[in-house]
C-alpha positions, 0 to 999 in steps of 0.5 A: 178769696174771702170778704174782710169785714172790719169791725168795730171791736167794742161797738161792731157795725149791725149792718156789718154783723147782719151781712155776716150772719146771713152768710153763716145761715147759708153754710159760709164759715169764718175766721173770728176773733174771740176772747182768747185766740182767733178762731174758724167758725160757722153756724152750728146747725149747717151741716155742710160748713161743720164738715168743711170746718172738720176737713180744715182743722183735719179732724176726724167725726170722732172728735168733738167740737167746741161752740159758742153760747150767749148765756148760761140760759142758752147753754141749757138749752144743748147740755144738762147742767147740774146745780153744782155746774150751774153755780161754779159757770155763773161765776165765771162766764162770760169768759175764757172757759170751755165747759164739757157737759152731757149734750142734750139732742139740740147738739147735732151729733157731727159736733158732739164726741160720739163715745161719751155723748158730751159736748164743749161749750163756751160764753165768751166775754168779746162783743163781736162773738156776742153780736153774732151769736144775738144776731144769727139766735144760733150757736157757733163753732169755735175751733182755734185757728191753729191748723196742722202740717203735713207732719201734724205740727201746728205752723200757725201758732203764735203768727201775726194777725197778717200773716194768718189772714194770708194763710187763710183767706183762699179757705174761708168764706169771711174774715172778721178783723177788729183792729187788734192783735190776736191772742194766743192763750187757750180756753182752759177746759173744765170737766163738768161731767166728773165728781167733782169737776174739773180742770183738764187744761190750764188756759186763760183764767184757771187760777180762778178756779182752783178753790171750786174744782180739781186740778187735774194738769 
């Protein structure tokens, strides 16, 4: 059974967020809350949680998966990032945005999409990610908490935040919960590596954008 953690979702208890990021240093992975949906994470640089993740979500090692940054200064540290990309993710992050971008050899290459060497990459505008993230001085996984069926259908989209949690608490190591709702809106995804960038999925804040990138959806 997993350890629940309630915590403060403006001001997150450090005790609370020292307990957690220890685990993550030791392989455990999580159920979090983000600024768009609820999420199943872990420390980037354990191995063996990023597999466990993958076995999860059912996903195979050619698919990329997304992590979470503290700041653009942090982004740069796992992707080259452009001029062009650095004025357009200055204005909108912290945010709702998953940025493709070249990964650099800081981004393990289970994470990483194989074939076009990219990785996706978030700042997320929600104090218990950022508690985390300043805590642990990693990045972490974030990959949505919406898992599929035997058919490949996805029966937990859109479900209460109780029911969620007893649908996942015998797989992951932690639940995080901060009081609230979860949301069910997506990141949307912009493709820093074309010329010029652009959008490939409208989620949260796309509007936004519209004057800086193409539109691709």
């Amino acid at each position: 059974m997993a350890i629940l953690y309630d915590l403060h979702p403006e001001n997150p208890q450090p005790r609370r967020i020292d307990e957690i990021c220890d685990s993550l240093r030791k392989g455990a992975i999580m159920l979090y809350p983000t600024d768009t949906v609820y999420a199943i994470g872990c420390d980037l640089n354990s191995k063996s949680a990023v597999q466990r993740v993958r076995q999860l979500k059912q996903l195979s090692n050619d698919k990329p998966l997304t992590f979470l940054c503290s700041s653009l200064s942090n982004i740069s540290e796992y992707a080259g990032v452009t001029d062009e990309a650095y004025r357009i993710m200055k204005r909108v992050i912290p945010g709702p945005y998953t940025f493709l971008l070249p990964a650099t050899k800081a981004v393990p290459k289970l994470v990483m999409s194989p074939k076009r060497k990219t990785t996706g990459i978030r700042v997320p505008d929600h104090p218990i990610c950022q508690a985390i993230l300043t805590e642990l001085n990693n990045p972490i996984i974030s990959t949505s908490a919406h898992l599929p069926d035997e058919e490949g259908e996805f029966p937990t989209i859109g479900l209460e935040k109780a029911r969620l949690f007893d649908i996942l608490e015998s797989q992951v190591d932690m639940i995080i919960d901060n009081s609230l709702e979860p949301g069910f809106d997506v990141s949307t995804i912009l493709d820093m590596t074309s010329d010029p960038p652009s959008i490939i999925r409208q989620g949260l804040g796309w509007e936004a954008l519209q004057n800086w990138v193409t539109v691709e959806v």
